[in-house]
VEXDRENSE-396208 format. One record per residue (C-alpha): residue number from 1; x, y, z. Coordinates in steps of 0.5 Angstrom, whole numbers. Layout:
// residues N
<r NUM,<X,Y,Z>>
...
This chain:
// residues 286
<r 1,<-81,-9,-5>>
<r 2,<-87,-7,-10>>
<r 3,<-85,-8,-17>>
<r 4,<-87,0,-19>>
<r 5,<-81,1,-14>>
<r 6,<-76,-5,-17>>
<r 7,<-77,-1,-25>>
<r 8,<-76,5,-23>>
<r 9,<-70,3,-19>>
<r 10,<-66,-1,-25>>
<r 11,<-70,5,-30>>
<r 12,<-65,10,-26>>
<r 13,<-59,7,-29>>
<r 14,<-62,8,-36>>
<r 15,<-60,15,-38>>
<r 16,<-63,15,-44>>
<r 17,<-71,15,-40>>
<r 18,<-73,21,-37>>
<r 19,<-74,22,-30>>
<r 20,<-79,25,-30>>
<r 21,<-83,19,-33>>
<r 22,<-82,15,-27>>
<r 23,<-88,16,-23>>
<r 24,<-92,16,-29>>
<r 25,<-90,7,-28>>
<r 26,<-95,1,-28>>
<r 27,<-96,-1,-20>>
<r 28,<-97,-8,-23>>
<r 29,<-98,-14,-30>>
<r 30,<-102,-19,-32>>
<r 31,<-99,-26,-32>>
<r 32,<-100,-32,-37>>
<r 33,<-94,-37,-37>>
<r 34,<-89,-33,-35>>
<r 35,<-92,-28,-41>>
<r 36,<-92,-21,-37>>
<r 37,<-97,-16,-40>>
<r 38,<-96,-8,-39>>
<r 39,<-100,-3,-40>>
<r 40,<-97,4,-41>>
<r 41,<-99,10,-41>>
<r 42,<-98,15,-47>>
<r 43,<-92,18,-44>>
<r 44,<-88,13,-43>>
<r 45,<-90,9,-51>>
<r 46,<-83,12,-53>>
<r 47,<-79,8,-49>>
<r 48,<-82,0,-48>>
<r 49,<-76,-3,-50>>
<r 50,<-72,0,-44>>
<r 51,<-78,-1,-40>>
<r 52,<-78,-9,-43>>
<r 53,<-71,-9,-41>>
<r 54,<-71,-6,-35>>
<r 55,<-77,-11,-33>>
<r 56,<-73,-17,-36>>
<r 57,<-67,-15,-30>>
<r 58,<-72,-15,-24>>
<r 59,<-76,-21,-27>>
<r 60,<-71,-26,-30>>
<r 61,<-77,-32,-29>>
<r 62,<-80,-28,-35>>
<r 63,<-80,-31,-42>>
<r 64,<-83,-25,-46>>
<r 65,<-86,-18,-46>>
<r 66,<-92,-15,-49>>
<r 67,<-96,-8,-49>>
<r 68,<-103,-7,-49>>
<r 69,<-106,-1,-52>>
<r 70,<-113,-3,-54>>
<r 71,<-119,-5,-50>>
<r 72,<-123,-12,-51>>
<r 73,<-128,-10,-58>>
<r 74,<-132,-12,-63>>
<r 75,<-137,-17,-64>>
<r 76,<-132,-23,-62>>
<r 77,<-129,-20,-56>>
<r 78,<-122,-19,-57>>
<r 79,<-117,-16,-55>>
<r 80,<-113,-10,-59>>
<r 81,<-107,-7,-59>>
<r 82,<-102,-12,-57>>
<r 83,<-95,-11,-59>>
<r 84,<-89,-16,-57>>
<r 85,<-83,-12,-54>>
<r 86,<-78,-17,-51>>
<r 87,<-76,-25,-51>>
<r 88,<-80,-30,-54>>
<r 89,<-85,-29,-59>>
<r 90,<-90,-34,-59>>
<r 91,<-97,-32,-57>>
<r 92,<-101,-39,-57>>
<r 93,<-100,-42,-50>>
<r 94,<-104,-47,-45>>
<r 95,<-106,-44,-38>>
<r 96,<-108,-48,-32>>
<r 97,<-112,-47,-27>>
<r 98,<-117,-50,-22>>
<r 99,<-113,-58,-26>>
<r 100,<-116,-54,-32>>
<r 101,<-113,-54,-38>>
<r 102,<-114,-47,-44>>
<r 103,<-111,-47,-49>>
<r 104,<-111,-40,-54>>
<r 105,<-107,-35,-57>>
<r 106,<-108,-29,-52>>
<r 107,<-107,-24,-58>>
<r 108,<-113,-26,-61>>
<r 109,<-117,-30,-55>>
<r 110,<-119,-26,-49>>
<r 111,<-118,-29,-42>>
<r 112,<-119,-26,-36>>
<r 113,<-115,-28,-29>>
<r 114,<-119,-24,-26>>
<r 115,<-126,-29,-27>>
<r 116,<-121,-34,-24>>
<r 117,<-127,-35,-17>>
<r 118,<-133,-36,-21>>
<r 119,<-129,-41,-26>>
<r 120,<-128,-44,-20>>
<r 121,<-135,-44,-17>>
<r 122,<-139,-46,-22>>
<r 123,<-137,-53,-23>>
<r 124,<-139,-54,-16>>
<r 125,<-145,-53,-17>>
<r 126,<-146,-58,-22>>
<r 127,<-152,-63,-20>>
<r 128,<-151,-70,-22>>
<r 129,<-154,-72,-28>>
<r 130,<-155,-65,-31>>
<r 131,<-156,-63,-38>>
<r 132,<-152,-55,-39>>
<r 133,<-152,-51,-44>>
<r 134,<-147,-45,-46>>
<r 135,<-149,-41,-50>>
<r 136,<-143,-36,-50>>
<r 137,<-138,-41,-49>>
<r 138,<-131,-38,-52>>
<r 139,<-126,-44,-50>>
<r 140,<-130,-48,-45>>
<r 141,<-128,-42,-39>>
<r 142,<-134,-45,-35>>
<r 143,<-135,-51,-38>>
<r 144,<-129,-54,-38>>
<r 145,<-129,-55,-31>>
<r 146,<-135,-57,-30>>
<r 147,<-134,-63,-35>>
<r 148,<-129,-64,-31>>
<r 149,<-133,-66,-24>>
<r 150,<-136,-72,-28>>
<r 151,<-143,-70,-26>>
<r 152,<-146,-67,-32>>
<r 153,<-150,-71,-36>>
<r 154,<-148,-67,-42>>
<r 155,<-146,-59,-43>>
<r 156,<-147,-57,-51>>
<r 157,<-143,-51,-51>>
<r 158,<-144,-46,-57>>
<r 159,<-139,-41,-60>>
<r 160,<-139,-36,-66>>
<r 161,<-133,-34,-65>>
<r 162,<-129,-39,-70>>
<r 163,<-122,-38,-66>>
<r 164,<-125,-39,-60>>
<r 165,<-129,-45,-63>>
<r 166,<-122,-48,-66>>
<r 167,<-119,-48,-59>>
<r 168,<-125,-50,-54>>
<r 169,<-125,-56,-59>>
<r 170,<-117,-57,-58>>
<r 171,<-119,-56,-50>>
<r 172,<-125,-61,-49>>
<r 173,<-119,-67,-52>>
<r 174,<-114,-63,-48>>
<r 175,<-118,-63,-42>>
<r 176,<-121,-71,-44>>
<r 177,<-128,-69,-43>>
<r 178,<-130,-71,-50>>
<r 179,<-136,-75,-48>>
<r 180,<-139,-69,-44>>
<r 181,<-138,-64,-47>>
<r 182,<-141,-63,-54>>
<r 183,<-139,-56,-58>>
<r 184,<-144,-52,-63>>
<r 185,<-141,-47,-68>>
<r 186,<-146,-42,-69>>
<r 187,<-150,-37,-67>>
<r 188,<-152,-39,-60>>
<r 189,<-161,-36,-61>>
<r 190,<-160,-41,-67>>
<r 191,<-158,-46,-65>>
<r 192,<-163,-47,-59>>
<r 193,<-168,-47,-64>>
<r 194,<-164,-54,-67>>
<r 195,<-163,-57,-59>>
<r 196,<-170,-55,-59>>
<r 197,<-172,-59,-64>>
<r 198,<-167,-65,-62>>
<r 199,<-172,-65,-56>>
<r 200,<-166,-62,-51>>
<r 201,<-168,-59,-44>>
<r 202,<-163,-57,-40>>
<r 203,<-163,-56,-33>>
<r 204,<-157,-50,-32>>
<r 205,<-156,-45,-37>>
<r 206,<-150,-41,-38>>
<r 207,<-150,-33,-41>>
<r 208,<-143,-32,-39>>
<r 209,<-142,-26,-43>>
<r 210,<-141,-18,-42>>
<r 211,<-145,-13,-44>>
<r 212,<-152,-18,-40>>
<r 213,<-154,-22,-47>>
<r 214,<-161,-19,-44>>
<r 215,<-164,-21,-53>>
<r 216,<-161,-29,-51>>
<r 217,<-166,-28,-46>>
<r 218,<-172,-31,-49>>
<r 219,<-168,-36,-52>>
<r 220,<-165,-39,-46>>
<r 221,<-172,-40,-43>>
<r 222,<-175,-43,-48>>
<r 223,<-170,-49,-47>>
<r 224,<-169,-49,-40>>
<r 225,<-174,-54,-36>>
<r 226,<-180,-53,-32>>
<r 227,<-177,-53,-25>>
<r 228,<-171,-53,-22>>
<r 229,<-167,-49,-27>>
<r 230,<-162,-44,-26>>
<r 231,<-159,-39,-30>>
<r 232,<-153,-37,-29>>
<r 233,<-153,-29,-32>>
<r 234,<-147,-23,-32>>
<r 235,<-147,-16,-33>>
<r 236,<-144,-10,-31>>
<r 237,<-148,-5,-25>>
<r 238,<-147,0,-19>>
<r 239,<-145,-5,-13>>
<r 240,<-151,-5,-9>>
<r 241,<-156,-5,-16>>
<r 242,<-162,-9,-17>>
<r 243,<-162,-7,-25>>
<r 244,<-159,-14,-28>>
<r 245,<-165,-18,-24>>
<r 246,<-169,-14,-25>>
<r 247,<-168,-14,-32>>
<r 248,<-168,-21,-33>>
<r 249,<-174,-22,-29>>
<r 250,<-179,-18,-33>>
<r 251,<-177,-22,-40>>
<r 252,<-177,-28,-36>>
<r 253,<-185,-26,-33>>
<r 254,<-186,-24,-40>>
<r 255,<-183,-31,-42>>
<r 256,<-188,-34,-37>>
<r 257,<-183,-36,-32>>
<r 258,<-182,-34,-24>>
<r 259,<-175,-33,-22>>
<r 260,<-172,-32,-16>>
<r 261,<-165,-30,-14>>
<r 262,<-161,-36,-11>>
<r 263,<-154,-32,-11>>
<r 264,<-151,-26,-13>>
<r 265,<-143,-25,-13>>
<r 266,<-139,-19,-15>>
<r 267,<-133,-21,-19>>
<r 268,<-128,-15,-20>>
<r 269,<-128,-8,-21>>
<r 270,<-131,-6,-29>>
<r 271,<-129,1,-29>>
<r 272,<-131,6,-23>>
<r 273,<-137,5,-19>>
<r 274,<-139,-1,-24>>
<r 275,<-137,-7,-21>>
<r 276,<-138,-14,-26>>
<r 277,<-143,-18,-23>>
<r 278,<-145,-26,-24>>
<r 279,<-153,-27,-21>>
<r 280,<-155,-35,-21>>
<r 281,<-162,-35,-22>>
<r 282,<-168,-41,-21>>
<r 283,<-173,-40,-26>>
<r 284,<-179,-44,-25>>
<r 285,<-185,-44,-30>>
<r 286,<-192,-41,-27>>
């Protein structure tokens, strides 16, 4: 039986919530560690914690529940709105996934279940002997895995954010791939001029940010070598688009580079008729 139909069963023995609310039920939750959260329409505000309740009853494996309210904001991308309703408290928690270990506070740290393929495929794409920069690395999501291929020569992960900094330098040790991955506080246009100037070329570059980073642009280019570099770029586009390519491939002409699409991959639904779209690029300079 599908969850939505399972609350609505034990919520009918509650005679205190509204039958008419009924329909008005999530379908399903996100998941972290046995940690559910929900994210209810207004209506049904009023009455979380017979909706936690009833939750803990069908779902005894659950350790804690949590509403959502809030979108993923601000300069630092995190996540709003989020309220404790039932079981443990605690929001600092370790995920694995793909034998990798994050660590974070999901109340302050965003961590999308849904990227779970692309943090998988990405370190399959490491070559060895390759030099990575991050330039939006949060807690290591895409670094981390790659580091832990082994192949990388070395990945300098930047990240501005310094919550998220504090955790990528607790998951790199986590994760043992201290001699890989090297972490940069700081603004990620700034600190390329830095690995610039220490002589730092990078083979792969990483722009895993949403909206498309389309200003780090020049940036990324201007460190990246002269040939066989590939460009990881994400964005947010109707299904069929061009747009995102098109965009990046204009600044990178304009950079003195050619490119070329060598894969692009829809990840997940972003909002109707936008999907979230992840382009690997070869950049080659003319």
């Amino acid at each position: 039986m599908k969850f939505k139909e399972m609350l609505k069963i034990e919520l009918k023995k509650n005679e205190d919530f509204p039958e008419n609310l009924l329909d008005l039920l999530p379908r399903g939750y996100q998941e972290l560690n046995h940690i559910a959260i929900l994210n209810l329409k207004p209506a049904l505000r009023k009455y979380t914690s017979q909706i936690a309740e009833s939750m803990h009853e069908i779902l005894p494996s659950l350790i804690a529940i949590w509403h959502k309210s809030g979108e993923i904001k601000g300069k630092f991308r995190q996540p709003q709105g989020l309220v404790h309703l039932w079981g443990d408290t605690n929001s600092e928690i370790i995920v694995t996934e793909n034998h990798v270990k994050y660590k974070f506070d999901f109340t302050k740290i965003m961590f999308a279940k849904g990227n779970v393929t692309e943090r998988r495929i990405l370190p399959t794409r490491i070559k060895e002997g390759e030099i990575v920069i991050d330039m939006f690395a949060g807690i290591g999501y895409f670094s981390l895995g790659m580091a832990r291929t082994k192949k990388p020569k070395k990945i300098f992960c930047i990240e501005w954010n310094p919550e998220a900094f504090n955790y990528l330098c607790e998951n790199i040790q986590l994760n043992h791939v201290e001699e890989i991955i090297t972490p940069i506080f700081g603004d990620c246009k700034e600190k390329i001029v830095e690995l610039k100037e220490n002589y730092i070329r990078a083979d792969r570059i990483i722009m895993g940010l949403l909206p498309a980073p389309v200003d780090a642009i020049p940036a990324a280019l201007s460190i990246i070598k002269d040939e066989g570099a590939v460009v990881v770029y994400e964005g947010v586009e109707e299904k069929e688009s061009t747009k995102l390519f098109d965009k990046f491939s204009e600044i990178a002409n304009r950079e003195g580079f050619i490119t070329t699409i060598i894969e692009r991959r829809i990840v997940k639904i972003y909002k109707p008729h936008l999907y979230h779209v992840v382009i690997e690029i070869l950049v080659k300079k003319k």
